[in-house]
Every structure is written in C-alpha cells, then in structure tokens.
One Martini backbone bead per residue (centre of mass of N, CA, C, O) as a GRO file, in nm:
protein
   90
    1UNK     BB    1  27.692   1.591  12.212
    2UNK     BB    2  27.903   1.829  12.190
    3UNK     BB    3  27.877   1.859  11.869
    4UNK     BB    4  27.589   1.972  11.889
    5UNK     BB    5  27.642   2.209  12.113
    6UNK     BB    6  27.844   2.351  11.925
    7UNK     BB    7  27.639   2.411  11.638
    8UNK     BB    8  27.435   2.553  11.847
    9UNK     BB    9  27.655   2.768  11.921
   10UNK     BB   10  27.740   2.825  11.622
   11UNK     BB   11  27.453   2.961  11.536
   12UNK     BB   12  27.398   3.177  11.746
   13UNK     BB   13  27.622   3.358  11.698
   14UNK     BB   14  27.545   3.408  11.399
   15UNK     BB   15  27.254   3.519  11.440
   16UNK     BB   16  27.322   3.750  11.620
   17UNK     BB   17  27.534   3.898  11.430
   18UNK     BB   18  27.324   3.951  11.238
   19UNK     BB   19  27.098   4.103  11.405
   20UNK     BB   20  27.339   4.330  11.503
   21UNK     BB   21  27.520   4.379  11.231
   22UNK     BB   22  27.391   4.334  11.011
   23UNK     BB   23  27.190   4.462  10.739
   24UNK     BB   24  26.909   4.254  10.808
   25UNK     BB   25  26.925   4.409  11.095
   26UNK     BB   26  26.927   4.679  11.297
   27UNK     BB   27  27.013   4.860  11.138
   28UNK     BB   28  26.846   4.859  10.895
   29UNK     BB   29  26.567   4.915  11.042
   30UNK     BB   30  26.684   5.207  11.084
   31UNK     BB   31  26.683   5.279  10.846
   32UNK     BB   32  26.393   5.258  10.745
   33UNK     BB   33  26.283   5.407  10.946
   34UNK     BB   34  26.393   5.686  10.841
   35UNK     BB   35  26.287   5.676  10.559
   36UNK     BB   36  25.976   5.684  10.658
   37UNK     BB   37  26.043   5.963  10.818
   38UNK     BB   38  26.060   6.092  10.541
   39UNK     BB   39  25.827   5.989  10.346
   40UNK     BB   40  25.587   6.140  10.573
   41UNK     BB   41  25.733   6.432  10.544
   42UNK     BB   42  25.653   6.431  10.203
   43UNK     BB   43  25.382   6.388  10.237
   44UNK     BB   44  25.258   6.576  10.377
   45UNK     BB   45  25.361   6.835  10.194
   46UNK     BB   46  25.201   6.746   9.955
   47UNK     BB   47  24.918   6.729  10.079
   48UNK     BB   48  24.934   7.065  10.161
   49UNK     BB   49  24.954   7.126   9.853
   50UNK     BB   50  24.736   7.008   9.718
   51UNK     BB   51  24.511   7.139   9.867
   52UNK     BB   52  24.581   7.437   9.777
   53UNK     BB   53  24.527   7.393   9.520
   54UNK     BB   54  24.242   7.273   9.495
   55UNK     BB   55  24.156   7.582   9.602
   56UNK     BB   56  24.253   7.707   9.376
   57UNK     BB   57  24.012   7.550   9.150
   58UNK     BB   58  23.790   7.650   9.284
   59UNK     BB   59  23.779   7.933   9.290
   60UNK     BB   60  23.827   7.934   8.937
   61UNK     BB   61  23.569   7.789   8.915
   62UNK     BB   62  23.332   7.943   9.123
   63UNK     BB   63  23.491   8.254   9.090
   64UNK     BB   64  23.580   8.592   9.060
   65UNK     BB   65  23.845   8.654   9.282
   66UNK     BB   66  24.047   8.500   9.162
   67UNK     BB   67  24.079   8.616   8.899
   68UNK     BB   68  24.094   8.904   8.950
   69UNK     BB   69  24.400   8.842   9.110
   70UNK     BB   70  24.538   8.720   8.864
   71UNK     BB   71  24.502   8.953   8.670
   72UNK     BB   72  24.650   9.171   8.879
   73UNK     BB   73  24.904   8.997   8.906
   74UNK     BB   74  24.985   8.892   8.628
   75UNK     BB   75  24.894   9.090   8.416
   76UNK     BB   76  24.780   9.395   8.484
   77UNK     BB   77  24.487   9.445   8.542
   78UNK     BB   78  24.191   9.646   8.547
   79UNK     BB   79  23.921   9.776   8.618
   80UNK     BB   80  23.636   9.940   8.644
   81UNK     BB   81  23.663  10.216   8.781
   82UNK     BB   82  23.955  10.232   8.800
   83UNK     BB   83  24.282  10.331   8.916
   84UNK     BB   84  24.625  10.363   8.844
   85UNK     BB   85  24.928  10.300   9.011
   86UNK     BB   86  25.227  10.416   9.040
   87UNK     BB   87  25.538  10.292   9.212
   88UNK     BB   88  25.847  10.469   9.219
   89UNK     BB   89  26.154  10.377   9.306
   90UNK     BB   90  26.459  10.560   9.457
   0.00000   0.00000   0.00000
C-alpha cells in the first residue's frame, strides 16, 4: 500500500509543479490572457480606421463636398467665383 501512496504523491507533486510553475500552466495562461488583451485593443483601433474609412467612401460616393474638400486639400483647385490667396510666412 505504501508504494502505491508514494506513486500517488509523486505524481501529484508533478502534475502541481505543471500547472503553477511549467509553460502549459498558469504562467502560459497569463502570457496567453496577455496577449488576447493586446489584440482586442488592436482589433478595436483598426475596427474604428474601418468605420472612418467606410465613411468617407461612402461620402465620396454619395456627395459633393468630400470630392470638392480632396480636390482643394490635395490638388489645390478651387472652385468658381472662388479668388485664391496665398499667405507666405516670414
């Protein structure tokens, strides 16, 4: 019986030292919770790049005024009946 007793106490001491100290217990689970919580607040960031994306394809496609704002922010055209100024800083 004792042989039996100790094999029994040998195996839990073993499977203890797995779960709090081996890789596949509970540090493994906090690196893991770690990382979920890194790429929850990554999936957040790029889901609200989306929405703002998504808004401004459809503003490009259903209005004028997001066309006529690329057009004087990026190309610097303007409109008619529009007078153009430049201010050159010293």
């Amino acid at each position: 019986m004792k042989p039996v007793i100790a094999i029994l106490v040998t195996a839990l001491v073993v499977l203890q030292l797995q779960l709090w100290v081996g890789d596949r217990g509970m540090p493994g689970v906090r690196q893991l919770e770690a990382a979920v919580a890194s790429q929850r607040e990554d999936n957040a960031r790029l889901e609200a790049r989306n929405r703002r994306l998504a808004a401004e394809v459809h503003d490009l496609k259903e209005g004028l005024e997001a066309v006529e704002e690329r057009a004087r922010s990026d190309l610097g055209m303007i409109g008619r009946d529009e007078t153009f100024y430049q201010l050159v800083e010293r």
